[in-house]
ChimeraX commands (.cxc) that place a marker at each C-alpha (Angstrom):
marker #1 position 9.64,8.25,12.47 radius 0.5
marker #1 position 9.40,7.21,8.61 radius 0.5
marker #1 position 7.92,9.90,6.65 radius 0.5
marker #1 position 8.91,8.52,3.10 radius 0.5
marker #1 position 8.09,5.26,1.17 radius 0.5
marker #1 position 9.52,4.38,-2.14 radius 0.5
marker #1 position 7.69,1.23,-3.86 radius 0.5
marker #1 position 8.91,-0.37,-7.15 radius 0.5
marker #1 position 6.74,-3.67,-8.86 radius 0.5
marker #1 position 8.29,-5.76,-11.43 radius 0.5
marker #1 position 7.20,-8.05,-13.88 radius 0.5
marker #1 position 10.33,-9.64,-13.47 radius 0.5
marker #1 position 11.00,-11.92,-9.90 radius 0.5
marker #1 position 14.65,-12.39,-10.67 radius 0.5
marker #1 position 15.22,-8.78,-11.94 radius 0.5
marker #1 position 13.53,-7.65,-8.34 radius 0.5
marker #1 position 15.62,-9.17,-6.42 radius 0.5
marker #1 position 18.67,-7.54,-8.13 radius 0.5
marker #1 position 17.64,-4.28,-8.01 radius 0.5
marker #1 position 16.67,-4.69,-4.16 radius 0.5
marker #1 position 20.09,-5.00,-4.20 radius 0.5
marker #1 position 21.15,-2.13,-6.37 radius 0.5
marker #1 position 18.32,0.12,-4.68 radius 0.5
marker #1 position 19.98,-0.59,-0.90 radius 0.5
marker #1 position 23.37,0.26,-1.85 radius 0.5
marker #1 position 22.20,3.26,-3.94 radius 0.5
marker #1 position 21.13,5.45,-0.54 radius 0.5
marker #1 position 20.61,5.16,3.38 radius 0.5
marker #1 position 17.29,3.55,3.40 radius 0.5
marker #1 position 15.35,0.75,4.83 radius 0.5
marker #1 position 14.25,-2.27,2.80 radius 0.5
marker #1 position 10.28,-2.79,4.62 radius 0.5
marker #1 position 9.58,-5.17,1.97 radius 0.5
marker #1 position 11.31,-7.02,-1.35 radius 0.5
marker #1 position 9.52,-10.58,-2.40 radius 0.5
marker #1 position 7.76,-12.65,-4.88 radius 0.5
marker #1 position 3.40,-10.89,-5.64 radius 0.5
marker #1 position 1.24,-12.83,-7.67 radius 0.5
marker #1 position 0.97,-13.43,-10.60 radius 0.5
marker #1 position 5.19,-13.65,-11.13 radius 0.5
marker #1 position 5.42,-10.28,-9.87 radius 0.5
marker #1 position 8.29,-8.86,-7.42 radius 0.5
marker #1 position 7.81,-5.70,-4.54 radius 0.5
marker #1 position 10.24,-4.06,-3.09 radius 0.5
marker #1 position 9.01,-0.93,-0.36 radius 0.5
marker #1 position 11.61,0.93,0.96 radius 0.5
marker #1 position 11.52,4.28,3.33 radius 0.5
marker #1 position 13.93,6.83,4.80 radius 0.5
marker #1 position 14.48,10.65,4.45 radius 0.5
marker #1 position 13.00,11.71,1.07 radius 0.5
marker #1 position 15.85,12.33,-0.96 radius 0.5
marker #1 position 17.38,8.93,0.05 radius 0.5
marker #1 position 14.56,7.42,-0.99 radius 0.5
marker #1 position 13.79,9.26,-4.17 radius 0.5
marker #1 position 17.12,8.47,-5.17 radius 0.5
marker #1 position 17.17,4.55,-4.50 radius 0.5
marker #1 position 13.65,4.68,-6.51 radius 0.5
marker #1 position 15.35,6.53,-9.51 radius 0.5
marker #1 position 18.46,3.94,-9.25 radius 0.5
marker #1 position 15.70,1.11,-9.30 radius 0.5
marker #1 position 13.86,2.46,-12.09 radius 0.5
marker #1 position 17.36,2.45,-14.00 radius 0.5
marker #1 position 18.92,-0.85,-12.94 radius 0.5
marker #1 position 14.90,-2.36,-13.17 radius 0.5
marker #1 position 13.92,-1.34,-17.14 radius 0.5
marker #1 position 12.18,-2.78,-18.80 radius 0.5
marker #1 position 10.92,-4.87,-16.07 radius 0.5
marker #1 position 9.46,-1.58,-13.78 radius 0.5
marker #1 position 5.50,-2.11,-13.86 radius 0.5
marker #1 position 4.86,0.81,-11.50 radius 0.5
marker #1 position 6.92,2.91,-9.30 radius 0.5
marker #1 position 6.17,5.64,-6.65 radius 0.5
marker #1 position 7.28,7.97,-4.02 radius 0.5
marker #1 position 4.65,9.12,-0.94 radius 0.5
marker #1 position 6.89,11.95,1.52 radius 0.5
marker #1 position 5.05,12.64,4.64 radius 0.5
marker #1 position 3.55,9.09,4.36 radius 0.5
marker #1 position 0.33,8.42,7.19 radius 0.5
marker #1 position 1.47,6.60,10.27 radius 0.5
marker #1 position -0.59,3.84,10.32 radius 0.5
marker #1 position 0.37,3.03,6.37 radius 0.5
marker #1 position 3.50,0.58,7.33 radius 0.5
marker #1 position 1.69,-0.97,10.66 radius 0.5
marker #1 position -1.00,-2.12,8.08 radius 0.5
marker #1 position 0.76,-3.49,5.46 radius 0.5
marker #1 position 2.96,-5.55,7.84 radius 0.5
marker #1 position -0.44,-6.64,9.86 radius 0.5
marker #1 position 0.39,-5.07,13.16 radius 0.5
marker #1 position -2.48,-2.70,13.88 radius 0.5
marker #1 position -4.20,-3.14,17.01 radius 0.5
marker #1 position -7.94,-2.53,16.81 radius 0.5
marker #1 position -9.78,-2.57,19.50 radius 0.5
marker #1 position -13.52,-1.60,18.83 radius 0.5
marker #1 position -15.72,-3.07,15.88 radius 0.5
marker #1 position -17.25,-0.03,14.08 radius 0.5
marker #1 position -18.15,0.57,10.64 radius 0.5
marker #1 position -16.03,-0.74,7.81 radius 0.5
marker #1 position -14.43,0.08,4.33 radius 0.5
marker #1 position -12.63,-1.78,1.85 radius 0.5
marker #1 position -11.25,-0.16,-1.24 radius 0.5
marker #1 position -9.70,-2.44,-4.06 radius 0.5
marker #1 position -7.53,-2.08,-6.90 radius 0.5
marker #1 position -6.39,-3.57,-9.60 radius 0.5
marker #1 position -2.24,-2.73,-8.56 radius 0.5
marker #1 position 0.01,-2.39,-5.52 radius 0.5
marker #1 position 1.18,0.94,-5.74 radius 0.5
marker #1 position -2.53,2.32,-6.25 radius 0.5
marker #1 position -3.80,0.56,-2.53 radius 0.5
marker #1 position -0.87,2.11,-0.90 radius 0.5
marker #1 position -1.67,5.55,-2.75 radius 0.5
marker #1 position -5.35,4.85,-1.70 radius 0.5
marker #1 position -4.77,3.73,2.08 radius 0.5
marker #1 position -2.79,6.85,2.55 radius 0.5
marker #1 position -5.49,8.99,1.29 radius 0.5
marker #1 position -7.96,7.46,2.98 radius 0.5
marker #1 position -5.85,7.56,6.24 radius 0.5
marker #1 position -5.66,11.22,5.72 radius 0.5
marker #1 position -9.21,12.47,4.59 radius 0.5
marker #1 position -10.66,11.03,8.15 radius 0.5
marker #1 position -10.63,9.62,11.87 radius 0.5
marker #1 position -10.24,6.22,10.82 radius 0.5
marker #1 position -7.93,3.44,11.96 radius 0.5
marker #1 position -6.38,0.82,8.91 radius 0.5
marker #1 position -6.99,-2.71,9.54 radius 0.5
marker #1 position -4.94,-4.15,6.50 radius 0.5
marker #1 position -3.40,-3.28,3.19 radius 0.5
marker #1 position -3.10,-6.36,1.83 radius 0.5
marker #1 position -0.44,-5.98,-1.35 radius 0.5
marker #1 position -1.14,-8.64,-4.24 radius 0.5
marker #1 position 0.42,-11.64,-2.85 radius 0.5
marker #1 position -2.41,-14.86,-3.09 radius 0.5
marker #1 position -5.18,-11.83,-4.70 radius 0.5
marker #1 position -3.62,-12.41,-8.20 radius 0.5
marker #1 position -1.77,-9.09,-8.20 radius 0.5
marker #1 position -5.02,-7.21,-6.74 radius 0.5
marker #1 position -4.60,-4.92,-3.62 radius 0.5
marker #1 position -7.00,-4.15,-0.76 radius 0.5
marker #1 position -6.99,-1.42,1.85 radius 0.5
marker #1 position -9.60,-2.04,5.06 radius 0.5
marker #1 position -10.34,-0.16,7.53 radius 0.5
marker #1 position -12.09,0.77,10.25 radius 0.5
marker #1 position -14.56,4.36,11.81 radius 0.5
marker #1 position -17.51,5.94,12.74 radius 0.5
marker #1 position -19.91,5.67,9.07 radius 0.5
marker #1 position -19.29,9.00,8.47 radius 0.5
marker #1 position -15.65,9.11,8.82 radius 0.5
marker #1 position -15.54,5.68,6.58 radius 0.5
marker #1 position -17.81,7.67,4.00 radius 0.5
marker #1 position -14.99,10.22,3.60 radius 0.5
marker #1 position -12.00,7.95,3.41 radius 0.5
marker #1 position -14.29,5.79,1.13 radius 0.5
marker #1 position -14.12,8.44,-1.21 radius 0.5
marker #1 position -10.68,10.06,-1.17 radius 0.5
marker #1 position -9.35,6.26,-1.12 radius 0.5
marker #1 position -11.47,5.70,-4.20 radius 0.5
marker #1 position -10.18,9.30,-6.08 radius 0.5
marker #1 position -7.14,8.22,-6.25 radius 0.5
marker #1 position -7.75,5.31,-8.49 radius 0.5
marker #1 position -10.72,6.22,-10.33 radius 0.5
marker #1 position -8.64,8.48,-12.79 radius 0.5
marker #1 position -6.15,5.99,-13.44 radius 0.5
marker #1 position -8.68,3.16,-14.02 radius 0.5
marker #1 position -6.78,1.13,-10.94 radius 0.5
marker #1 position -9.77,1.25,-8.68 radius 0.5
marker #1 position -11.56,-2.46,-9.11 radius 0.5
marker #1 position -14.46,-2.13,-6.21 radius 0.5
marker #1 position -15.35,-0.46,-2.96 radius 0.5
marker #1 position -17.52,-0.90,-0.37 radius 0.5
marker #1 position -18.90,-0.11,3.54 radius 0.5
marker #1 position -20.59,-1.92,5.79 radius 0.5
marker #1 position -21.63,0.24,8.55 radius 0.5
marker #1 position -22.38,-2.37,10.96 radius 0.5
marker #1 position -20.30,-5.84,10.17 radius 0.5
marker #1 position -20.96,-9.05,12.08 radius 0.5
marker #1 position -18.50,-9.70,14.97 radius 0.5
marker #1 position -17.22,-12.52,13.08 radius 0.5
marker #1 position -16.93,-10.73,9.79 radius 0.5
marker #1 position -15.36,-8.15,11.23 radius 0.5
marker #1 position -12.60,-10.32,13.21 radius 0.5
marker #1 position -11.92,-12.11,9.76 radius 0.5
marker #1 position -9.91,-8.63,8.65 radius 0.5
marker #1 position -7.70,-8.49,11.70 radius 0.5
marker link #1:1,2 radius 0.2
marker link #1:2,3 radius 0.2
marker link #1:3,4 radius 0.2
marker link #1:4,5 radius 0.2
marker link #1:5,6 radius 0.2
marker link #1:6,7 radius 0.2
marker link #1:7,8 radius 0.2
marker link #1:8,9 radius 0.2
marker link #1:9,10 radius 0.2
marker link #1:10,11 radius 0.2
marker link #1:11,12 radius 0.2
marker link #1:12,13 radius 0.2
marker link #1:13,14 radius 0.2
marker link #1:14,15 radius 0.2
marker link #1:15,16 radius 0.2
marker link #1:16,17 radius 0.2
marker link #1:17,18 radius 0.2
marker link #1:18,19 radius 0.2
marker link #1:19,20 radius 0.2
marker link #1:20,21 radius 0.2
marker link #1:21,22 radius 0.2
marker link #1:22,23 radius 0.2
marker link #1:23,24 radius 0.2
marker link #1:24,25 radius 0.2
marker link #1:25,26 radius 0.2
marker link #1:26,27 radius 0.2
marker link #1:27,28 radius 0.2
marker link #1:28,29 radius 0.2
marker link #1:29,30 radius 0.2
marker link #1:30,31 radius 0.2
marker link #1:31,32 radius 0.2
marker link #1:32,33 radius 0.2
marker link #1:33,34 radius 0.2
marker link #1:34,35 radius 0.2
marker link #1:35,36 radius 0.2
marker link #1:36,37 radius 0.2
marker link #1:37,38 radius 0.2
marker link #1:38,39 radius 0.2
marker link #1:39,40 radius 0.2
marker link #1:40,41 radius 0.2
marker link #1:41,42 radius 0.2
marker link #1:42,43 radius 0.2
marker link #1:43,44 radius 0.2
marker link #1:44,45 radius 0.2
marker link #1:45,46 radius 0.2
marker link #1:46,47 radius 0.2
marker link #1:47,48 radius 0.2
marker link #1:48,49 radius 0.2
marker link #1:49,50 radius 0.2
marker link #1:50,51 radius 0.2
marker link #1:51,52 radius 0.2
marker link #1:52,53 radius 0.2
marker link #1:53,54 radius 0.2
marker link #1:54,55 radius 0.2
marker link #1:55,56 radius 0.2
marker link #1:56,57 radius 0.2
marker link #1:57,58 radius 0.2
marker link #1:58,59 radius 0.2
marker link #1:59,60 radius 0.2
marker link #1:60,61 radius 0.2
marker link #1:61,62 radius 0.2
marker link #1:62,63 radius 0.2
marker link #1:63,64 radius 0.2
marker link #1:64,65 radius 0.2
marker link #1:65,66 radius 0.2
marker link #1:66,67 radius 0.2
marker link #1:67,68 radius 0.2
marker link #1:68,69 radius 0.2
marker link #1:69,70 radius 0.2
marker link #1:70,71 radius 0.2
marker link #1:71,72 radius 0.2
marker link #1:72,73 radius 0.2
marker link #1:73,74 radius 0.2
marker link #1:74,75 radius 0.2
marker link #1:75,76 radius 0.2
marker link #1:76,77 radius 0.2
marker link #1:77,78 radius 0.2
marker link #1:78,79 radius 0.2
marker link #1:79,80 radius 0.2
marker link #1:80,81 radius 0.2
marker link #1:81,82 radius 0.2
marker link #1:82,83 radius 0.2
marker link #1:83,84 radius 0.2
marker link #1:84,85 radius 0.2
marker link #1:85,86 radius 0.2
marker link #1:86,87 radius 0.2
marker link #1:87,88 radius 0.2
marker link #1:88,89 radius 0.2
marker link #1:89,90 radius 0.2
marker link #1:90,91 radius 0.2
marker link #1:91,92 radius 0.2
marker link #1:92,93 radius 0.2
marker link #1:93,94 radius 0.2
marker link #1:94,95 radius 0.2
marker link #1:95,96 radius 0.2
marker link #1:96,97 radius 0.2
marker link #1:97,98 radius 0.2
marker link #1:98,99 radius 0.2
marker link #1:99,100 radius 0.2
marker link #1:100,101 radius 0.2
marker link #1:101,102 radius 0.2
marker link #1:102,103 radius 0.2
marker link #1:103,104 radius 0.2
marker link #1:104,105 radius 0.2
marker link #1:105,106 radius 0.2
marker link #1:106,107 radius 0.2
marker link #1:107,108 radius 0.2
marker link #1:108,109 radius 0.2
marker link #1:109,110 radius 0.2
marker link #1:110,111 radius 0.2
marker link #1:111,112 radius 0.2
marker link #1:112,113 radius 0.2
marker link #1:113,114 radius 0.2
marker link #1:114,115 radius 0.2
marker link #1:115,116 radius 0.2
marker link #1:116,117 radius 0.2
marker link #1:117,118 radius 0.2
marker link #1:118,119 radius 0.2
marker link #1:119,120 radius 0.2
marker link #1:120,121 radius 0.2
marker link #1:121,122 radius 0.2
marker link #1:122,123 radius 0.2
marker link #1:123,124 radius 0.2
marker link #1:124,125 radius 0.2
marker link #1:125,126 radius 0.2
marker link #1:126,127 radius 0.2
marker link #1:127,128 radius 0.2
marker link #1:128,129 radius 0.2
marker link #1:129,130 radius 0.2
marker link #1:130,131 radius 0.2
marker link #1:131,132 radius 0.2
marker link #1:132,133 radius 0.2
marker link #1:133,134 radius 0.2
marker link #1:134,135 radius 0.2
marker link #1:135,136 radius 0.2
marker link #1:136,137 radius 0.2
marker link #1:137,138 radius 0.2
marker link #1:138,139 radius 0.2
marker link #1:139,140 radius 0.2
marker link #1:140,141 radius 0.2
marker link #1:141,142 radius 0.2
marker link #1:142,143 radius 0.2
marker link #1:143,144 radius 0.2
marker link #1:144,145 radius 0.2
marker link #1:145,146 radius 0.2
marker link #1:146,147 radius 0.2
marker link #1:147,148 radius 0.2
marker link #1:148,149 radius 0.2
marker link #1:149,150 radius 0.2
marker link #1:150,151 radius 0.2
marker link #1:151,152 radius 0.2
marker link #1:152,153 radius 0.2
marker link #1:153,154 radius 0.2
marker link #1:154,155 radius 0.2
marker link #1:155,156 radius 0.2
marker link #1:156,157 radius 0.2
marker link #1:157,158 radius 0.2
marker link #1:158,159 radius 0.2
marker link #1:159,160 radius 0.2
marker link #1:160,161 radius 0.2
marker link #1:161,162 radius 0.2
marker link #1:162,163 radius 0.2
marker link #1:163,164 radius 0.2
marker link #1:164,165 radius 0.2
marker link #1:165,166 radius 0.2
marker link #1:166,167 radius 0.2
marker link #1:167,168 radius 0.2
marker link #1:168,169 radius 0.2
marker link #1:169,170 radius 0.2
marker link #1:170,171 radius 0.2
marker link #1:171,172 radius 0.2
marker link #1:172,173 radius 0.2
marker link #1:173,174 radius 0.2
marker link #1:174,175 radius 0.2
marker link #1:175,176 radius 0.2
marker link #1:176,177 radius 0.2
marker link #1:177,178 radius 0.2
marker link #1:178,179 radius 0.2
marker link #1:179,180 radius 0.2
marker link #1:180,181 radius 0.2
marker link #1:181,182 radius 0.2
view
């Protein structure tokens, strides 16, 4: 089970790709993700074992400057964080609904897992920057309480940093809204 996500953002597409490269043969970890954001941005999300992954971050940061526009590390990472940003969730009950958006990448996926955390909710979709113009957006599904709670601890986590661009809930979406976020 992956317990550890490294992500690195670049201004720099061509710079990305090397370090992908660099960041792979630095440590025994997974490549989940390494393309092209908008606007001229590059991703790369990687998990393992925490150390391995600290360290390919560290050897990305390195190989990456001065082309790094955010970096992080989540250990014990929620479960449901990589089955939403690859689209794979499986919901099967329309309920009430949040959405929390930022203004980065690493600040959704910093926000999803909060939210994931503070409540019984399932994630529909983080959605990371590509066709949002380097915006980020974290849905996701619950009771109106429970998407109250992760509402809020999603929204903490940006509010300090100024990455947090909007949130909101809609505690009882149209069937058709709702299957637009599957």
């Amino acid at each position: 089970m992956i317990t550890t996500i490294g992500l690195l953002e670049f201004n720099s597409i061509s710079q990305g790709i090397k370090v992908a490269d660099i960041m792979k043969k630095a440590a025994d970890i997974d490549l989940i993700l390494a393309q092209p954001t908008c606007p001229g941005k590059y991703t790369i999300l990687i998990s393992g074992k925490v150390g391995a992954v600290k360290s390919s971050v560290e050897s990305g940061v390195a190989a990456g400057d001065p082309f790094v526009v955010d970096h992080l590390v989540i250990p014990r990472i929620h479960k449901q964080i990589l089955s939403a940003i690859n689209g794979t969730t499986e919901i099967k009950k329309i309920n009430a609904v949040g959405v929390l958006e930022y203004f980065g990448i690493a600040s959704a996926i910093i926000g999803a897992d909060a939210a994931a955390k503070a409540a019984q909710v399932d994630l529909i979709q983080v959605r990371l920057g590509t066709g949002l113009g380097g915006k980020a957006y974290v849905s996701f599904t619950g009771d109106v309480s429970a998407v109250e709670q992760s509402l809020k601890a999603g929204a903490n986590t940006g509010k300090d940093s100024g990455m947090l661009f909007n949130k909101v809930m809609i505690s009882s979406p149209d069937k058709e809204v709702f299957a637009t976020l599957l």
